[in-house]
C-alpha positions in Angstrom: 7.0 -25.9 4.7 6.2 -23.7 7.7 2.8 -25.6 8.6 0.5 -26.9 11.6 -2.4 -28.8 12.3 -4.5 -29.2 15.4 -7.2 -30.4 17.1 -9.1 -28.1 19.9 -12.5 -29.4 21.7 -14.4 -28.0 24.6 -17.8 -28.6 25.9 -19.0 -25.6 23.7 -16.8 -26.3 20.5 -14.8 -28.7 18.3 -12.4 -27.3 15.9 -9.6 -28.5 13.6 -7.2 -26.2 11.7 -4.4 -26.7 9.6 -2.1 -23.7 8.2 0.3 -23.7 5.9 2.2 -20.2 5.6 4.1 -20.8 2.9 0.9 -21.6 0.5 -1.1 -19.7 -2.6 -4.0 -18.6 -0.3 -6.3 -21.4 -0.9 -9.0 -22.0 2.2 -11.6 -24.5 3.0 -13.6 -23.4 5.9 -16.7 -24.0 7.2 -17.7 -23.2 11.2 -21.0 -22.9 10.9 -21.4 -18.9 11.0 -21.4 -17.5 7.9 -20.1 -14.4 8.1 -17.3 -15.8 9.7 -16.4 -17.8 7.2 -16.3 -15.1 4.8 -14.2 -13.1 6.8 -11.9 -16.4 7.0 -11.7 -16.7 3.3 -10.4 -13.4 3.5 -7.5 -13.6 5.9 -6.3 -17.0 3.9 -6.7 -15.2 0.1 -4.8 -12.2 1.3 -2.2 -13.4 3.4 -1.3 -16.3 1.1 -1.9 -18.6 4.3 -3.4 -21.6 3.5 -6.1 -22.3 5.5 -8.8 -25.1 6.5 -10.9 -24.8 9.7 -13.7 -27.0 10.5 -15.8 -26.4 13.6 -18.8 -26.8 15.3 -20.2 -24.8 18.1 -22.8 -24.5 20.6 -24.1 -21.9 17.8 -28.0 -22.6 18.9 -27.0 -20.1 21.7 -24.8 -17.8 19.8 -21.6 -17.0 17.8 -19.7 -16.1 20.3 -17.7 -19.2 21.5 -17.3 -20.5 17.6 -16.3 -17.6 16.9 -13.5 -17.1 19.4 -12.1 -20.7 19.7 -11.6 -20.4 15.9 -9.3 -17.6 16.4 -7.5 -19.4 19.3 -7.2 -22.4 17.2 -5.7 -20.1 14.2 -2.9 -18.6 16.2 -1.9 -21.6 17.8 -1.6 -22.9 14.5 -0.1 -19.9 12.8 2.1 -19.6 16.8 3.2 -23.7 16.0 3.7 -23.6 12.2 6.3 -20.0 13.2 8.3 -22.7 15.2 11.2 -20.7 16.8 10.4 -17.7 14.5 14.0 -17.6 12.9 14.4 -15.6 9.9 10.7 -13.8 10.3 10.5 -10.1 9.3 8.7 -10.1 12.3 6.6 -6.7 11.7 4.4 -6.3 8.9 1.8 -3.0 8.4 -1.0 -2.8 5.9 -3.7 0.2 4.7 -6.8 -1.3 3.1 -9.6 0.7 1.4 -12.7 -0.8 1.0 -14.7 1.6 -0.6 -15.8 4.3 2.0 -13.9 2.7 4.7 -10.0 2.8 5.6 -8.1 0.8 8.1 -5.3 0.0 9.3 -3.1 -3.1 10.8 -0.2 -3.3 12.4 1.3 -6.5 13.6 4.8 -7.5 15.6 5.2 -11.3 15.9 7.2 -10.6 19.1 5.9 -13.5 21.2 4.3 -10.9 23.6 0.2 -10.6 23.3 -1.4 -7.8 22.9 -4.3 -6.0 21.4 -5.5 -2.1 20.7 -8.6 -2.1 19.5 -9.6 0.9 17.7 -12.5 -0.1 15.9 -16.1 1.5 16.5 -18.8 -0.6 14.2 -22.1 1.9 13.5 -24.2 -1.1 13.7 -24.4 -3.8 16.5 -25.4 -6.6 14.3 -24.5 -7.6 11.0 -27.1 -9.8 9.9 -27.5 -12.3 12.7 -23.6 -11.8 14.1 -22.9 -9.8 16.9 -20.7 -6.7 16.3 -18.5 -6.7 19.3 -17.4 -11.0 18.5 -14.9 -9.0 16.1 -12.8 -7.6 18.9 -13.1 -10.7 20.5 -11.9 -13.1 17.4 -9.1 -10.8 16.9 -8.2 -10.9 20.8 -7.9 -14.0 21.2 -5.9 -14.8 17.8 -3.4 -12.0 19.0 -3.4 -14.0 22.3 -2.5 -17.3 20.7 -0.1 -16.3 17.7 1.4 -14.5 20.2 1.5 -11.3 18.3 0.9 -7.6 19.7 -1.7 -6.2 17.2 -2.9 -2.9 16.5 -6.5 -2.3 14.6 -7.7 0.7 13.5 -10.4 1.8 11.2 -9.8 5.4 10.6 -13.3 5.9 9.0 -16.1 4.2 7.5 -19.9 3.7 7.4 -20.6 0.3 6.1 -20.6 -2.7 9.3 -19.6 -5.0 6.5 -17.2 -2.7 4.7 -15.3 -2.3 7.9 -15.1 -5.5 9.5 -14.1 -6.9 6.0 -11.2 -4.6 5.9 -9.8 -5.3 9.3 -9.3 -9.1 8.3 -8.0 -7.8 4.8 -5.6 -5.7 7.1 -4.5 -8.7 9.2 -4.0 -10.5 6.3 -1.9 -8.4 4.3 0.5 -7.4 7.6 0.5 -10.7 8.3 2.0 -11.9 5.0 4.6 -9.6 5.4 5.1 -10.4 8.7 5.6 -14.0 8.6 7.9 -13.8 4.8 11.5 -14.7 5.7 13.9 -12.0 5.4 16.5 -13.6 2.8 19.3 -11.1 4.5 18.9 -12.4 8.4 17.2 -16.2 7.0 18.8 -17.9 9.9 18.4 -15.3 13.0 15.4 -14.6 15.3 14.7 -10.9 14.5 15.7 -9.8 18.1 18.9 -8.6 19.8 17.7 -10.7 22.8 18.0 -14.2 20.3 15.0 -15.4 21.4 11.4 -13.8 21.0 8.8 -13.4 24.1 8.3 -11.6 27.2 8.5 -15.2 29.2 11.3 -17.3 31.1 
């Protein structure tokens, strides 16, 4: 089993993820911001990730640091529980309606961050959470799972429609992403041997 568990605490938070990639999907989160959590739910049910996160977070000021150390604690895990990233398909793509909205995710597990945002929410809250934490959660877990990400919504007009299909998106390229490939099960997916940017 391709899993991971860990342990992150700062002044502002304290959270504890485990993954398991190779599961059914099941989740058992709670970080203290709803809307997070549903979005959470999401990314476990539809990548087939299991998933258990339990934070707390200096959330009497706001979402924000909850809601970015859970996505740094979520790619380290996914990052650790990838190990040396042998037999990975590596890339994985997904188009997700949600009723009036479409968007799109494309994700290389290449061991080199990076993030392109394309993303323009009509509303700047959604409920009491901040819009703009979205780009931030999905910053942070590109930054950590060590994955260059591209996010797009190509059109919408529902907040919740759209930020719902983003983590739909990142789920479903993730799956794909992270299934061994039974042809190549014992090579790293890269001419170089070894993936990432790094010495």
């Amino acid at each position: 089993m391709r899993q991971a568990s860990l342990e992150r605490v700062t002044k502002e938070t304290r959270i504890a993820v485990t993954v398991n990639l190779d599961g059914s999907g099941e989740y058992d989160v709670a970080t203290g911001v709803g809307f997070l959590d549903h979005m959470l739910e999401q990314l476990a049910r539809h990548s087939l990730m299991d998933l258990t996160v339990r934070a707390e977070g200096d959330t009497h000021i706001d979402f924000h640091h909850t809601t970015e150390d859970s996505a740094l604690a979520i790619g380290t895990a996914v990052s650790q529980a990838l190990g040396q990233r042998t037999g990975i398909q590596r890339y994985g793509d997904a188009l997700v309606p949600m009723d009036e909205t479409l968007t799109r995710v494309a994700i290389d597990l290449s061991n080199r961050p990076y993030l392109v945002w394309r993303v323009a929410f009509p509303r700047a809250k959604l409920g009491d959470f901040d819009t703009e934490l979205f780009k931030e959660w999905f910053q942070a877990f590109a930054q950590t799972a060590g994955a260059t990400l591209h996010v797009e919504t190509l059109y919408g007009e529902n907040t919740h429609h759209m930020a719902e299909s983003c983590y739909k998106a990142l789920a479903r390229a993730l799956r794909r992403a992270t299934e061994i490939d039974p042809r190549k099960a014992d090579a790293v997916p890269s001419t170089k041997g070894v993936l990432g940017g790094s010495m």
